[in-house]
C-alpha positions as CSV (number, residue, x, y, z in Angstrom):
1,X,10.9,-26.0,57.4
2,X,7.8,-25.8,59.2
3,X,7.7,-25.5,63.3
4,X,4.3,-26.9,64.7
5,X,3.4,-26.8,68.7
6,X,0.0,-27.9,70.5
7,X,-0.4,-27.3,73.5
8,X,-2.5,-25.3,76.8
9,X,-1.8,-22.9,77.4
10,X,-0.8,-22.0,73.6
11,X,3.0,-21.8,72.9
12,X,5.4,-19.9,70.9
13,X,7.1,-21.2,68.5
14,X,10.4,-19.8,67.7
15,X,13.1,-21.1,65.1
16,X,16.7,-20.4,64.8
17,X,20.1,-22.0,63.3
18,X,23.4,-20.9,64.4
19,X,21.6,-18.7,67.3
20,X,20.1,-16.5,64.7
21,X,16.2,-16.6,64.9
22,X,14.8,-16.6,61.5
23,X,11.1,-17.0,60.9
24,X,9.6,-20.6,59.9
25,X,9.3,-21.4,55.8
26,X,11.6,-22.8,53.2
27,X,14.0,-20.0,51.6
28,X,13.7,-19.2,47.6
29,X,16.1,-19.7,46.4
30,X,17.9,-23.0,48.4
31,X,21.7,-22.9,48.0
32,X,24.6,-24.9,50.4
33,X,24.5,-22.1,52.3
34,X,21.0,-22.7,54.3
35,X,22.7,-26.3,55.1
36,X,23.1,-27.0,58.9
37,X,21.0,-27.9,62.3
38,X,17.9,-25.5,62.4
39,X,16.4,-25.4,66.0
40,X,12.3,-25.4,67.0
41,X,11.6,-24.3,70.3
42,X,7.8,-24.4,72.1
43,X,7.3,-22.5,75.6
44,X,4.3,-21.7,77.3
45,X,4.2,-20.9,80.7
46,X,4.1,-24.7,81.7
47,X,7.3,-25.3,80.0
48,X,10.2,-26.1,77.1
49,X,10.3,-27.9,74.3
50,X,13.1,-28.2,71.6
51,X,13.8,-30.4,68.1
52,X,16.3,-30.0,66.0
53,X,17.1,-31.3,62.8
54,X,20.2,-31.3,60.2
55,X,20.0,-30.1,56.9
56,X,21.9,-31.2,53.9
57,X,22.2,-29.8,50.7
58,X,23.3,-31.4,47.6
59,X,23.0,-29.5,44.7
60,X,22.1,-26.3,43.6
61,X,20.0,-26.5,40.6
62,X,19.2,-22.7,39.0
63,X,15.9,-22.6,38.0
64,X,14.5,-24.8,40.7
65,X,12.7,-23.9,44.0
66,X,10.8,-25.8,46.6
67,X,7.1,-24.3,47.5
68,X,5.7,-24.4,51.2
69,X,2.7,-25.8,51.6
């Protein structure tokens, strides 16, 4: 997962799922476990921004790993 913010002033980006902050990338390897709703939050002294999306896992293939860009 990768958490992207714009804005001025500059704003820090923090990510979390199930209130535990963890830090932005895709874990090696994936498993059922890292399903759920990850959290991206923006704030800068202007303000608060938030997006969340649900992740679903279908398989666990051993052997096979998803990069980050």
């Amino acid at each position: 997962l990768r958490c992207r913010a714009r804005g001025n002033p500059r704003p820090l980006v923090s990510c979390s799922r199930d209130g535990q902050s963890f830090p932005a990338g895709i874990p090696h390897p994936i498993t059922r476990g890292h399903a759920g709703t990850y959290h991206c939050r923006a704030t800068n002294q202007l303000g608060t921004d938030q997006r969340s999306v649900t992740v679903r896992v279908h398989c666990e293939c051993p052997g096979w790993g998803l990069r980050g860009a």
